[in-house]
VEXDREN-2710 file (C-alpha; in Angstrom, 1 decimal):
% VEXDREN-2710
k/r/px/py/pz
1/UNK/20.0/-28.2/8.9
2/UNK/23.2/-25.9/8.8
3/UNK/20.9/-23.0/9.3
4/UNK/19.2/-24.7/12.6
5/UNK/22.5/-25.5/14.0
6/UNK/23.8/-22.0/13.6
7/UNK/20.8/-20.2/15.2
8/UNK/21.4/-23.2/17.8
9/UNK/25.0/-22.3/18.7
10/UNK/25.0/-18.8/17.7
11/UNK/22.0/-18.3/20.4
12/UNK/24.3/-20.5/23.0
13/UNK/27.4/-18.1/22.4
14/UNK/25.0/-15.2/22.9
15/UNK/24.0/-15.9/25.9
16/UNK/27.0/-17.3/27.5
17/UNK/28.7/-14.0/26.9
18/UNK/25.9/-12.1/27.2
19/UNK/25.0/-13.3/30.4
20/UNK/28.4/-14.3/31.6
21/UNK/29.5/-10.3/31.6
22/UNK/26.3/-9.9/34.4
23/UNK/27.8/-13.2/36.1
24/UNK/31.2/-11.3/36.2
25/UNK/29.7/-8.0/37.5
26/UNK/26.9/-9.9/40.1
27/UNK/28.5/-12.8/41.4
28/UNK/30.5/-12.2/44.5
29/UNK/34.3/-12.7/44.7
30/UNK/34.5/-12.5/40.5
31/UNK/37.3/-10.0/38.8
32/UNK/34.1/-8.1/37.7
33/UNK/32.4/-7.6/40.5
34/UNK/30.5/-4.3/41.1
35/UNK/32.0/-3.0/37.9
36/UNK/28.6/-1.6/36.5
37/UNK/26.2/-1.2/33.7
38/UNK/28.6/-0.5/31.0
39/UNK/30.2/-3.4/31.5
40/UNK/27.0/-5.0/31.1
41/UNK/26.1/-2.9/28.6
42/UNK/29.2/-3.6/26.9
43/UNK/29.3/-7.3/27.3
44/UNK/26.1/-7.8/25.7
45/UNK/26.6/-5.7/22.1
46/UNK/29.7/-7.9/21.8
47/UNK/27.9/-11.1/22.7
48/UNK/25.5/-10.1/19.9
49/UNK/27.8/-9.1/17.7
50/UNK/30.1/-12.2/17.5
51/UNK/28.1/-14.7/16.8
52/UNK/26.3/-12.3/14.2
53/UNK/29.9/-12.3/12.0
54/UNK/30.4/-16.0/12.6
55/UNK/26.9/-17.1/11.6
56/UNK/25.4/-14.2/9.5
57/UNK/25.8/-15.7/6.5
58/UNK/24.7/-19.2/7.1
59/UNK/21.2/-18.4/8.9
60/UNK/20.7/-14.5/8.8
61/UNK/22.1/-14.4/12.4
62/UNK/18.5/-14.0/13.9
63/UNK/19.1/-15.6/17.3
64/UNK/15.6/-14.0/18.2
65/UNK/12.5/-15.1/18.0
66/UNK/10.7/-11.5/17.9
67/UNK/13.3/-11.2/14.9
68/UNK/12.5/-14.3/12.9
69/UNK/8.8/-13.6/13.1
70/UNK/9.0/-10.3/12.6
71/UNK/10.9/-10.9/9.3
72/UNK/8.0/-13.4/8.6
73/UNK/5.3/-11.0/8.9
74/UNK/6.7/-9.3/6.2
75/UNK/7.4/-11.5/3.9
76/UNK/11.5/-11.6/4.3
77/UNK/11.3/-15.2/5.8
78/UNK/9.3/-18.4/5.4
79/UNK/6.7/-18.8/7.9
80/UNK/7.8/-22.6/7.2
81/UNK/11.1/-22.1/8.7
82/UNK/9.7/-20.3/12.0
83/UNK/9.1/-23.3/14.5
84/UNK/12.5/-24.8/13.6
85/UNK/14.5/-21.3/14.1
86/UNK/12.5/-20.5/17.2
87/UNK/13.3/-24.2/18.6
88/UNK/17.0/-24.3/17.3
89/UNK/17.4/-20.4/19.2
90/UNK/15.4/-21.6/22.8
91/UNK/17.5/-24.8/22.7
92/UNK/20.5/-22.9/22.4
93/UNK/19.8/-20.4/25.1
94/UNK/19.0/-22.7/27.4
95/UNK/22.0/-24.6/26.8
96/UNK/23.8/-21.1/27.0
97/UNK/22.7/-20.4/30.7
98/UNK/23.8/-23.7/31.7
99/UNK/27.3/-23.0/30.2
100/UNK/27.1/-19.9/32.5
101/UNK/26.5/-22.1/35.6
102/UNK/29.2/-24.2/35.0
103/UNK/31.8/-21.0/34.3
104/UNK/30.9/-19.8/37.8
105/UNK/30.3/-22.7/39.2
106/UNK/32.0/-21.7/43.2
107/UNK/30.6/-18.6/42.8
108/UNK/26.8/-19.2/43.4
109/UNK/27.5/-20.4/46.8
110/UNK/29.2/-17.1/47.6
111/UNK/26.2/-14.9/46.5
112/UNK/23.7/-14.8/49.0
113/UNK/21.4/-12.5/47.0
114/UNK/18.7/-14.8/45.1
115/UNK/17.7/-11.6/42.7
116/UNK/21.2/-11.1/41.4
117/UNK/22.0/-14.9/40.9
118/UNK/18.2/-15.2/38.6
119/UNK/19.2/-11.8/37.2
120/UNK/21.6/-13.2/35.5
121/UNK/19.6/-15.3/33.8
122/UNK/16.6/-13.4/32.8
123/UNK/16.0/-9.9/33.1
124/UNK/13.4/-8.4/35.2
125/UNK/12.2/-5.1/36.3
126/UNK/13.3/-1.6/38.4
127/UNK/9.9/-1.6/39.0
128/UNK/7.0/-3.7/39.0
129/UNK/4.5/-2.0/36.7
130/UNK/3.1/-5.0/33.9
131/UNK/1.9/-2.5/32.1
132/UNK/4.5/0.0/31.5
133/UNK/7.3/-3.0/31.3
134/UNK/5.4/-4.5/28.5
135/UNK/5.7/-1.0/27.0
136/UNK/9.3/-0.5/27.7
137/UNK/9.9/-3.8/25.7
138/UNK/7.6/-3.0/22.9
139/UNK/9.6/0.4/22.4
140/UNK/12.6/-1.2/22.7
141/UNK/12.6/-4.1/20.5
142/UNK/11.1/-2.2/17.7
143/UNK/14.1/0.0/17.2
144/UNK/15.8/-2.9/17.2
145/UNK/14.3/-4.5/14.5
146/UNK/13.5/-1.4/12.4
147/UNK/17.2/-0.4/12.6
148/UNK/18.3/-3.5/11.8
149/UNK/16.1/-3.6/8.9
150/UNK/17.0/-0.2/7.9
151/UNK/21.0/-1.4/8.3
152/UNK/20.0/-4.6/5.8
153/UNK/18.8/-1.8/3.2
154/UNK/23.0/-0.1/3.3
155/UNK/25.9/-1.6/1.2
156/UNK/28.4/-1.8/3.6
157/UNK/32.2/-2.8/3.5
158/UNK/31.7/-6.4/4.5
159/UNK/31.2/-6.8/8.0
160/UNK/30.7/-3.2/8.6
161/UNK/26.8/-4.0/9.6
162/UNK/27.2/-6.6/11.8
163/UNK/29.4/-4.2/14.0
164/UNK/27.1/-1.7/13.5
165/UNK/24.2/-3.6/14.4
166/UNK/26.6/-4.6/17.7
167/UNK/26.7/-0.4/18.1
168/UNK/23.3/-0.5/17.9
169/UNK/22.8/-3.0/21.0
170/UNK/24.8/-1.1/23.2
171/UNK/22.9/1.9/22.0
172/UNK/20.0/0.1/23.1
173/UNK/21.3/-1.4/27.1
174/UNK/22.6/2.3/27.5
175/UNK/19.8/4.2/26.6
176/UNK/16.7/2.0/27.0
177/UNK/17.8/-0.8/29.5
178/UNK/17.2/0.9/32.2
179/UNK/13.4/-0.3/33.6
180/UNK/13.6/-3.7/32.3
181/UNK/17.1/-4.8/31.3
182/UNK/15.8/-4.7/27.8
183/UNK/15.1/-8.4/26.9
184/UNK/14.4/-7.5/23.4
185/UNK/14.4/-11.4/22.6
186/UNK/12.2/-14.3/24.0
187/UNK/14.8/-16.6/24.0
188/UNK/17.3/-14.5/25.5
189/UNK/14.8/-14.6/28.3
190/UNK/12.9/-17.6/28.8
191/UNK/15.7/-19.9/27.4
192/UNK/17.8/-18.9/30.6
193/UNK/15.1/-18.7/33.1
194/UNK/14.1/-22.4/32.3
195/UNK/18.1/-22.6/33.4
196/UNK/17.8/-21.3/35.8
197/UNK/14.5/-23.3/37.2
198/UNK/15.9/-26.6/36.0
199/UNK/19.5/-26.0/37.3
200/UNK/21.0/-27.3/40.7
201/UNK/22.6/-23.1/41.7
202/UNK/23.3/-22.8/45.1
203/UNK/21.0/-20.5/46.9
204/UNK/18.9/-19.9/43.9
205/UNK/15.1/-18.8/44.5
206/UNK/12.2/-18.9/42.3
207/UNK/12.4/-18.0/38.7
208/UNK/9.5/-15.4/38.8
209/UNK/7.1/-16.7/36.1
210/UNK/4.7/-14.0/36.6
211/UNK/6.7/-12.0/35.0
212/UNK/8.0/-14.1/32.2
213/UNK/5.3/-13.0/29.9
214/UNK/6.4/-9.3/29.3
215/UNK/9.9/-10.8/27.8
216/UNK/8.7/-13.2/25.5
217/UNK/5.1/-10.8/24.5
218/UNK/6.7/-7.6/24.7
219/UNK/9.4/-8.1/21.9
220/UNK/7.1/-10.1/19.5
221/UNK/4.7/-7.4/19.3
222/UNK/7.5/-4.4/18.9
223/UNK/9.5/-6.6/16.3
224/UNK/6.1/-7.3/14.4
225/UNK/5.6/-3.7/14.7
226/UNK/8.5/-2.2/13.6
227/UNK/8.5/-4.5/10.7
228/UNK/5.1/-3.2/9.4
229/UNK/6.5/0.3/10.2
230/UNK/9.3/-0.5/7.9
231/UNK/7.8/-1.7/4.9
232/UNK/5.3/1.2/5.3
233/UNK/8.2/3.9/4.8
234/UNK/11.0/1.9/3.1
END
């Protein structure tokens, strides 16, 4: 149970920071406002790397689905322990993007643009291509999980991987963010996108479920992937 409540919170700190910095740089009248994609960028590798050093230890700080079954696939996780994980993280990402709301609560009604205020929430793409977005995510989320397997194989000063691993997300929004906003984690996406559906924000438009599959299919398949990759060379 200690383990489910970890992936639970960690997930919900995740996302309140991670999307809280896009909050801070979309919403109008916020400090943040307009300040840019390393901001963002920057926001998110710390709100993945935070709750990784609080919680590492207790559940393996997965906070991702396309992690946890990616780990599965290979052996490094029970299969038995998947639904509860996967739950535990969608639980708390949706409870995350409702967290979100409420931080910015009098600045929905100020932001008239209904992309921005759902982009905060989920990610979506530069361009519209189904086919090439799935890609994007596929590449994406299989460096992410071969290089945090091949991080897991180093002995470390304690802690070291954990910020390395937050390195290694930044690496990731800088380089590889770009056409999607680089989901890389079902939960990250869908969690908040059922926030945002479910939640009274001023203004708000639709949630774009047509595209919801490429965030939550994209990274399953990379992470699976890259895991098979792994154990092939390592």
């Amino acid at each position: 149970m200690s383990s489910l409540m970890a992936e639970f919170i960690g997930t919900m700190i995740l996302i309140l920071l991670g999307d809280g910095v896009v909050a801070n740089v979309l919403l109008k009248k916020s400090k943040g406002e307009n300040s840019g994609w390393i901001v963002i960028t920057t926001g998110w590798a710390l709100a993945v790397m935070i709750p990784a050093f609080i919680f590492g230890s207790v559940s393996g700080a997965h906070f991702n689905p396309a992690l946890t079954i990616a780990l599965a696939a290979i052996g490094k996780f029970s299969w038995a322990q998947v639904p509860g994980y996967i739950i535990a993280q969608m639980l708390g990402a949706i409870v995350g993007g409702a967290l979100v709301w409420l931080t910015y609560l009098p600045h929905w009604k100020e932001t008239e643009d209904k992309g921005a205020k759902l982009g905060i929430f989920c990610t979506g793409p530069a361009i519209r291509s189904y086919g090439a977005n799935f890609l994007t995510e596929v590449i994406a989320t299989a460096l992410l999980v071969f290089a945090i397997l091949g991080i897991g194989t180093q002995k470390p000063a304690e802690g070291l991987s954990t910020f390395v691993v937050g390195g290694l997300i930044w690496a990731l929004g800088l380089s590889l963010g770009g056409p999607t906003g680089y989901a890389l984690n079902p939960a990250r996406d869908l969690g908040p996108r059922i926030a945002h559906a479910i939640l009274p924000i001023a203004g708000k438009g639709d949630s774009d479920w047509a595209y919801s599959w490429v965030p939550i299919l994209g990274p399953v398949v990379g992470g699976v992937l890259a895991a098979l990759a792994f154990v092939a060379v390592f």
